[in-house]
N, C-alpha and C positions, 0 to 999 in steps of 0.2 A: 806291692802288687795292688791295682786298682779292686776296688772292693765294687765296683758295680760298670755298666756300660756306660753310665751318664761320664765318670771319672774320663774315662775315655775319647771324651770329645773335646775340643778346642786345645785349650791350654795344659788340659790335665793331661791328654796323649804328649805333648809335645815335652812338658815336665816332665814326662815321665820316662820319655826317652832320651831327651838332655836334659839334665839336672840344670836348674837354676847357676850351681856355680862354676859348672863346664861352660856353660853361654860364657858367664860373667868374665870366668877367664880368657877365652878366647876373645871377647869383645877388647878385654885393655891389652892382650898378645899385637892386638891390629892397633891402638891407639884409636878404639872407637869409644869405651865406657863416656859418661858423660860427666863433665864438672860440676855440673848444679843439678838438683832434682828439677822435671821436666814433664810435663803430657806424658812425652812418649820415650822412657827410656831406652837406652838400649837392647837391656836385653827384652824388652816386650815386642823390641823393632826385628831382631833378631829371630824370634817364634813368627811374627808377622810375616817374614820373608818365607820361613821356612811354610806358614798358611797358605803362602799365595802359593807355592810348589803343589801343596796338595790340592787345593781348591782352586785350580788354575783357572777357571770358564768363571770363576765369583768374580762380583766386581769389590773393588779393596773395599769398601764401607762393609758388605756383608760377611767379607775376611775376618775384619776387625771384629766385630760384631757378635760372628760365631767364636771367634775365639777368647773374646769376654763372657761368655754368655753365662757361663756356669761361674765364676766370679759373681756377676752381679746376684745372682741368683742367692749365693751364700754373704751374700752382704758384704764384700769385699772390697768393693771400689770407692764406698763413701760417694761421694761430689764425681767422681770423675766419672768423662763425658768421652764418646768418640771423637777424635779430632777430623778436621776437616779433609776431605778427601787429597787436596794441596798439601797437607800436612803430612799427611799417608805418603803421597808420593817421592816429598822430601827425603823423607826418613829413609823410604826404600834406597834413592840412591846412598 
């Protein structure tokens, strides 16, 4: 159970309602997992899709964004950057 509301926003809702290794599986069920580490893994593409569902009126940069936020905040991402909105779109498809 989330231990506060902050838990609850971005990534932490969407964790917490699909488990990291439910994504994971269903991403290689579809032959989507990826072969090489990457920007933008699958399953972070995977929570993004399900972001844009919920924050449909956001435009994808501030999808991405809010759904990193509490990551960067606990020091989680090291180096890594949002990718570019082309990159964003990719993925989606």
């Amino acid at each position: 159970m989330a231990s506060s509301a902050s838990d609850l926003s971005g990534l932490g809702l969407l964790t917490w309602v699909y488990p990291p290794g439910l994504v994971d599986r269903v991403a290689a069920a579809y032959g989507r997992a990826e072969q090489r580490r990457r920007l933008l893994p699958a399953r972070l593409v995977v929570y993004f899709v399900l972001g844009l569902a919920l924050f449909s009126p956001a435009p994808y940069l501030e999808v991405m964004r809010h759904l990193v936020a509490g990551l960067r905040g606990l020091a989680l991402l090291g180096d890594w950057h949002v990718p570019a909105k082309s990159s964003l779109f990719r993925a989606r498809q």
